[in-house]
C-alpha angles and dihedrals in degrees: 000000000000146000145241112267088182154265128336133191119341107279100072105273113139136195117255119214095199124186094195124117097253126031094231094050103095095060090069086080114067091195125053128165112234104212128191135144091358090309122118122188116188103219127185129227114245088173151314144204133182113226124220085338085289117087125035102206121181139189109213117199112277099019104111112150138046088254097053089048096047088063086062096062116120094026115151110221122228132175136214099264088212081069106061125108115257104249124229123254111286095023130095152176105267079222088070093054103051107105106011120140116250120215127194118211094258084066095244108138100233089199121274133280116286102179141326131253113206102206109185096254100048134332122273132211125238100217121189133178151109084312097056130254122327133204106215114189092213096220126122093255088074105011115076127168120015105202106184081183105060091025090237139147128192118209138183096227127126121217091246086062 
């Protein structure tokens, strides 16, 4: 969901680096796991605030000085799965897509998704397998079914794409 870019100010606040949709995002979750070198600490949100649409800074409990927030730099975020919001029919987490297998209409498997790119006008799949790396648009011109439970995803790519 993000990470800890470092400290700011002198009462514990940190800056947050989130790769959510929106800033704000990450403060509807009052919980988050701080993970780094195998360790995973579970912090609670005190409070947040996004500055000039730009920087999502936070204060966790118990983090009260500049010290005890700069230990916390490099932290990857997480979040409880059981907390996130249902999505809608046709959205999903980009963390349910990742490594799912993609499928062209022709049935050849074109690799599975290795990230997303959010590129202002659509996402864009990430695509890697035995026929290189692809570049999906994931819009409904060129994505089809979506199976969570075969972990599946048909497109409509060649493979001279």
């Amino acid at each position: 969901m993000g990470f800890i870019r470092g400290a700011v100010g002198v009462k514990g606040w940190v800056k947050i680096g989130s790769h959510t949709e929106y800033l704000d995002s990450l403060l509807d979750y009052p919980t988050w796991y701080l993970i780094k070198d195998q360790q995973r600490v579970e912090a609670v949100l005190e409070t947040g605030k996004v500055l000039n649409n730009k920087e999502l800074q936070v204060k966790f409990e118990d983090c009260d000085t500049r010290d005890q927030a700069e230990a916390w730099q490099g932290y990857t975020i997480a979040v409880p799965r059981a907390d996130f919001v249902e999505t809608e029919e046709g959205e999903y987490y980009w963390t349910d897509l990742i490594g799912m297998s993609v499928i062209n209409h022709e049935q050849v498997v074109l690799g599975s998704v290795h990230s997303l790119l959010q590129t202002g006008a659509h996402d864009v799949l990430v695509v890697r397998g035995e026929h290189g790396e692809k570049l999906i648009p994931f819009v409904e011109a060129f994505v089809g079914e979506v199976d969570m439970n075969a972990k599946t995803i048909q497109v409509e790519w060649g493979l001279d794409y």
